[in-house]
C-alpha positions as CSV (number, residue, x, y, z in Angstrom):
1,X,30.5,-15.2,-6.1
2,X,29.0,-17.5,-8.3
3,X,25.2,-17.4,-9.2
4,X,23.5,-20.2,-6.3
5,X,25.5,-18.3,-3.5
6,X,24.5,-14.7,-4.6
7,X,20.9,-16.5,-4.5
8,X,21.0,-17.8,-1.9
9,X,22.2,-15.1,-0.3
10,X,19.6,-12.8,-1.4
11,X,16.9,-15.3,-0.5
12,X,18.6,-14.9,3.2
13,X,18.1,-11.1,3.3
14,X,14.9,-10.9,1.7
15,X,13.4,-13.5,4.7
16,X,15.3,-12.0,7.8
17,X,13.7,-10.6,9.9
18,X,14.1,-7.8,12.4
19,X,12.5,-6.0,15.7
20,X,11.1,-3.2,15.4
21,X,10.4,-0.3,18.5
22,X,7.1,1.6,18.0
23,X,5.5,3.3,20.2
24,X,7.5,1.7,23.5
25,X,7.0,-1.8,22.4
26,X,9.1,-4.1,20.8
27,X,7.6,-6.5,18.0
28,X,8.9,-8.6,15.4
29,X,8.9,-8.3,11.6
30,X,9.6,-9.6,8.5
31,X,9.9,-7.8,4.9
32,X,7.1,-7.3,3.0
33,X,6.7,-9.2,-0.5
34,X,5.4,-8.9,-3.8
35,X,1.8,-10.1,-2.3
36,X,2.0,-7.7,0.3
37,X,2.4,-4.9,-2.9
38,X,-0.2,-6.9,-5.2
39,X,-2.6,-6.9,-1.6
40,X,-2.0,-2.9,-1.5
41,X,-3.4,-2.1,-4.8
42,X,-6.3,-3.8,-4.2
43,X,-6.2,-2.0,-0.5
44,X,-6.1,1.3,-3.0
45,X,-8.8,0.2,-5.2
46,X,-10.7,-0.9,-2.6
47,X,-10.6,2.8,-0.3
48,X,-11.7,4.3,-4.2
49,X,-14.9,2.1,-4.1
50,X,-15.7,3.2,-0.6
51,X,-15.5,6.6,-0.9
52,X,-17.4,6.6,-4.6
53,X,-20.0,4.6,-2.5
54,X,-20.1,6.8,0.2
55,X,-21.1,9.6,-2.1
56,X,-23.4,8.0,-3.7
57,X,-25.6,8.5,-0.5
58,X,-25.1,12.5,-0.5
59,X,-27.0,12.7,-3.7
60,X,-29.7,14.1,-3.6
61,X,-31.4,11.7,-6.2
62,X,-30.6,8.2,-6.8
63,X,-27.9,7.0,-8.7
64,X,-29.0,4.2,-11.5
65,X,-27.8,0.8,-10.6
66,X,-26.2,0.6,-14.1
67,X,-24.0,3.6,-13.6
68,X,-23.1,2.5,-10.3
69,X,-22.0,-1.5,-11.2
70,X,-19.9,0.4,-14.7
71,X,-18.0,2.9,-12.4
72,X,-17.0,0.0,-9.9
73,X,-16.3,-2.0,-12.6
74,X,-13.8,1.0,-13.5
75,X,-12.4,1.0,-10.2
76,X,-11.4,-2.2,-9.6
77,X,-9.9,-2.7,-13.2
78,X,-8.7,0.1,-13.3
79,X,-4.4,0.5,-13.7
80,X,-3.3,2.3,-10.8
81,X,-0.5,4.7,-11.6
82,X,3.6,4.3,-10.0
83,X,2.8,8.1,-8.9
84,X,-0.6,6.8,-7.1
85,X,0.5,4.1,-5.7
86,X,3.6,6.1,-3.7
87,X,1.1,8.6,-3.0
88,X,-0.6,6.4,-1.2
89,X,2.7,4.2,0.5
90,X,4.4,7.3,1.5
91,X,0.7,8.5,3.7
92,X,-0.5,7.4,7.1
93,X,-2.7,4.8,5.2
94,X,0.3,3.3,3.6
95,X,3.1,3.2,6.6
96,X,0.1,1.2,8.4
97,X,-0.5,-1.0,5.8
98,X,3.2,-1.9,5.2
99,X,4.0,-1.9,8.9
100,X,0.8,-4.4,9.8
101,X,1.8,-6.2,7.1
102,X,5.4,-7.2,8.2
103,X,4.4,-8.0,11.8
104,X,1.4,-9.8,11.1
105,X,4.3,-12.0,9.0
106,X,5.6,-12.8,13.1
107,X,2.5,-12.7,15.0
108,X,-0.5,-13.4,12.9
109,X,-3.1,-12.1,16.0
110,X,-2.0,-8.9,15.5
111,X,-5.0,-7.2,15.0
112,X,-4.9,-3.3,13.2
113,X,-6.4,-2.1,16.4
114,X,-3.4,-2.7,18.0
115,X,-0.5,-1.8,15.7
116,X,-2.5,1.3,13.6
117,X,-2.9,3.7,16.3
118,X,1.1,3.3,16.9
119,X,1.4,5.1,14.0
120,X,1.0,8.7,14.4
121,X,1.8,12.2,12.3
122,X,4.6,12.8,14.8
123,X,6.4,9.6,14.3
124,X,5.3,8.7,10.6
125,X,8.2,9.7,9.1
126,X,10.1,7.6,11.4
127,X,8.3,4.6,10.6
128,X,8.6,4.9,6.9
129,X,12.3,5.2,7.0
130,X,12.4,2.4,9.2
131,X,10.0,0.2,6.7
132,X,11.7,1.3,3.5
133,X,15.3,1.0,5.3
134,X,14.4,-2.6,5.9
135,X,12.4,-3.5,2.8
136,X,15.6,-2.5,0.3
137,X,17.5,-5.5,0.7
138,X,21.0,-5.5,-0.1
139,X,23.8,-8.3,-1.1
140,X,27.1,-7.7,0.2
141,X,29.8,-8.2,-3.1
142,X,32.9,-9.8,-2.4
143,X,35.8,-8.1,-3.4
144,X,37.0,-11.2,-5.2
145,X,34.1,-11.2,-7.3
146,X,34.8,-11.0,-10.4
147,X,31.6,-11.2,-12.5
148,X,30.6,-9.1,-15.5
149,X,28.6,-6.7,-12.8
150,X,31.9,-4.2,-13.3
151,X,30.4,-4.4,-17.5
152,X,27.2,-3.1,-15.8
153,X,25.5,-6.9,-16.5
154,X,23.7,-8.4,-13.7
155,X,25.2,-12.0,-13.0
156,X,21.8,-13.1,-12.0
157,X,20.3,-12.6,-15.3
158,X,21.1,-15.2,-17.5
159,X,22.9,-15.5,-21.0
160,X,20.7,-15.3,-23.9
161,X,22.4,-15.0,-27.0
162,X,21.8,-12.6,-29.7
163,X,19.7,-13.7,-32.6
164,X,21.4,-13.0,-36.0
């Protein structure tokens, strides 16, 4: 398969779209992209503020502005960890996210009160398969291929020759 095919076959798969079954109702999605995963970090960083915020009010003395505007600061620049971040994806918080995410892509007035509550502890793990299951894509080979993918090279990636 040579390389514009295999491209634009992936490009295929990575837009298709599929309907999904929650909760007795039937709505449409489509995969999640790297903005969606860029858009969760910030969702992460984001839920950290909050909750450093919130406990700023259970003190029983206040916090000085200076400390407060440095630790946010920290926050929201801070490098979020691979661990973290999966963490986070494989919780309630994250199937929601992900899940709103790919059927807001179908029906942008889909609000999260209607499509976070579908998500519950008894059919979480259900919907996580069901969102990573889709959000793998995969490209069919064709037997007759006969690129350098059996030399373990991708045939996407393309030939930069060695400096000497």
């Amino acid at each position: 398969m040579d390389k514009k095919k295999r491209t634009e076959e992936l490009s295929k798969v990575l837009n298709s779209r599929r309907t999904f079954n929650i909760g007795g109702r039937e709505f449409e999605a489509q995969r999640n992209d790297l903005q969606d995963l860029a858009d969760f970090e910030e969702h992460i960083r984001s839920q950290h503020a909050m909750s450093f915020l919130e406990s700023i009010d259970k003190l029983p003395i206040p916090l000085d502005s200076t400390v407060i505007s440095k630790t946010l600061s920290g926050i929201y620049s801070s490098v979020l960890t691979a661990e973290e971040k999966m963490n986070v994806a494989r919780s309630i918080v994250g199937a929601r996210f992900f899940l709103m995410r790919m059927l807001q892509k179908c029906d942008p007035t889909l609000t999260a009160e209607e499509v976070c509550p579908l998500v519950t502890l008894e059919n979480l793990q259900q919907v996580m398969n069901e969102i990573d299951e889709f959000n793998i894509p995969t490209v069919q080979k064709d037997d007759d291929d006969n690129s350098d993918e059996e030399n373990g090279e991708d045939p996407l990636d393309e030939k930069v020759p060695e400096k000497q």
